[in-house]
C-alpha positions in Angstrom: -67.5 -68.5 41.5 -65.2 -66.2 43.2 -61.8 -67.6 41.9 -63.2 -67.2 38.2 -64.4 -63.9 38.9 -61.2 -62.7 40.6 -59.2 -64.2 37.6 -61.9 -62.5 35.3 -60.9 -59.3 36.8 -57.1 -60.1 37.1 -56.7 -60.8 33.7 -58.6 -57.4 32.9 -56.3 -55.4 34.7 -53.1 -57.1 33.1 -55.1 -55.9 29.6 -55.6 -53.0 30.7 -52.0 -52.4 32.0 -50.5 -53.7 28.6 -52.7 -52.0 26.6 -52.0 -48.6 28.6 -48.9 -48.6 27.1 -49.3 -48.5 23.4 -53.1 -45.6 22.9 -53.7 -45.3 19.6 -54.0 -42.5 17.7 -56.9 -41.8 15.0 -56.7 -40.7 11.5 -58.8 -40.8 8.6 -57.1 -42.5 5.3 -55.2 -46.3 5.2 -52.2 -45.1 3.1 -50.8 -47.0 0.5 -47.2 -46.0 1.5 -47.0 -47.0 4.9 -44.9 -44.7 7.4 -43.1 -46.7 10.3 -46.0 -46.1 12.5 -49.8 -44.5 11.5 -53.1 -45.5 13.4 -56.3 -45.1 12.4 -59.7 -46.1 12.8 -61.1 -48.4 10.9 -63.5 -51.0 10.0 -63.0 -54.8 10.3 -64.7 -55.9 7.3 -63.8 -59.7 7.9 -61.6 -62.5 9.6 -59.4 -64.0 7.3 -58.1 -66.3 9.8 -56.6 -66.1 13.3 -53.7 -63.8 12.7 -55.1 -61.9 9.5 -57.7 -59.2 9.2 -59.3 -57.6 6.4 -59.5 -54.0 6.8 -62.5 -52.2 4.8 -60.9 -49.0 2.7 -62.2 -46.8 0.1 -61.1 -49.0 -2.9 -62.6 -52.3 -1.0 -61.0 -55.0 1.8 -57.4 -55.4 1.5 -56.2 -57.9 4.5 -53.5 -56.9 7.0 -51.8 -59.2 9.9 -51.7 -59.2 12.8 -47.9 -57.5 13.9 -46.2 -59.5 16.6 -47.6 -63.1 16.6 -48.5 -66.1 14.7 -51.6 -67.8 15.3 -51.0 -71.7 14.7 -52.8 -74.7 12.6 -55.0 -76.9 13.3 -57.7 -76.4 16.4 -55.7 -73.5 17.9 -55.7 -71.5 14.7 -59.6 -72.4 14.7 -59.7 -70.9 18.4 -57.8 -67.9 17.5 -60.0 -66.7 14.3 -63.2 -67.7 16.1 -61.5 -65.1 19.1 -61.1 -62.6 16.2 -64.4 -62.8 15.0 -66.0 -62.7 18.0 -63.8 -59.5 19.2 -63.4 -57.7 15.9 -65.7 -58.9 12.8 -68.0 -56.0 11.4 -66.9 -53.3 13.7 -64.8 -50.3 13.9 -61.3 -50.8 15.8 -58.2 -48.9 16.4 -55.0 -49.8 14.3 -51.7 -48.8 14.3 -49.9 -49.7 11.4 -46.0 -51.0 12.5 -44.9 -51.6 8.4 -45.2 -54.2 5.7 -44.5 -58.1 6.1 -42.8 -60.1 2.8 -45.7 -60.2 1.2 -46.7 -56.6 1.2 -49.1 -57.2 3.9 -49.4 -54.3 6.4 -48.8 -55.4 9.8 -51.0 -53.8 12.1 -52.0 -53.6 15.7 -55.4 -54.0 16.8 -57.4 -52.8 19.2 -61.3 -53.4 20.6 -62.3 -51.3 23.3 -58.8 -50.0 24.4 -57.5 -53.6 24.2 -54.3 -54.6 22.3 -56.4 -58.1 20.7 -52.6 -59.8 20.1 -51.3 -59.3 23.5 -54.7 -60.6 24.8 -54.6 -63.4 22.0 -50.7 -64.1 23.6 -52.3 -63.9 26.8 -55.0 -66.3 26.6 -52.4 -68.9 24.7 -54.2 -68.5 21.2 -51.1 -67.2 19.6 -47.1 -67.4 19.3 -44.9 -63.8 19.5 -43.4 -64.2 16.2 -40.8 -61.1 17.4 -38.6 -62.4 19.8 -36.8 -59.3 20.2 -40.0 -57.6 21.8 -40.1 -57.4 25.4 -44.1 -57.4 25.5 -44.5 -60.2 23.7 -41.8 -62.6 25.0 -43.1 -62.0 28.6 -46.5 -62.3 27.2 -46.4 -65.4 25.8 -44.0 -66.6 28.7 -46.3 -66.3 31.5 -48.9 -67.8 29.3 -47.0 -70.9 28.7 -46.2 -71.1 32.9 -50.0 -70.8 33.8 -50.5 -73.5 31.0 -53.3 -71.2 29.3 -54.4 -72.2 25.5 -52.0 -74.1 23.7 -49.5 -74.4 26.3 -52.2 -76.3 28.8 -52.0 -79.9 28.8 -52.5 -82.1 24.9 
């Protein structure tokens, strides 16, 4: 019982210290033009699935992903929405908006509680950096692959 609740409280602090580094900042509106970086707060009207979100605005839910990572198929992708859903569906969370993806998506991040949900989705092996060029999120999902955590454990 110990172990688990010193890894309980060691992966807490690593949120905590990731998250520390990227505060959001609240507004009121979601903007149809995005600027390179706005946060808000909003509300997470549903889970689209485990990298998309859709984001409740004035003129109804328009979904948004998830900037940084790519949740996969199959039973992993299942894990990562049911994550989502359980951290974010039908409640008011922090967003910083990062820009748009090909599809004219916004790409947002998230957070719950002061938590950055894709680095903890990285973190706990329910998601791929899609950015390789992002320090965070290479050494993220790096030490999540060496502990063997989600879907870098054993098949």
């Amino acid at each position: 019982m110990k172990r688990l609740v010193g890894a309980g409280l060691l992966l807490l602090a690593a949120a905590v210290f990731c998250c520390a580094a990227y505060p959001p900042v609240l507004i009121e509106v979601l903007p149809q033009e995005v600027p390179s970086i706005v946060a808000q707060r909003v509300f997470i009207a549903k889970v689209v699935s485990g990298d998309t979100v859709a984001v409740q605005t004035k003129e109804g839910a328009v979904n948004c992903v998830l900037y940084g990572l790519h949740a996969p198929g199959g039973r992993w992708g299942l894990k990562a929405r049911d994550y989502l859903q359980w951290r974010v569906e039908q409640r008011y969370c922090e967003i910083e908006i990062v820009g748009r993806d090909r599809y004219n998506r916004a790409m947002l991040r998230l957070y719950s509680g002061g938590a950055d949900i894709g680095l903890s989705m990285m973190a706990l092996g329910l998601a791929h950096a899609s950015y390789p060029t992002d320090p965070v999120f290479v050494l993220t999902e790096a030490a999540a692959q060496k502990r063997g955590i989600g879907m870098w454990g054993k098949k």
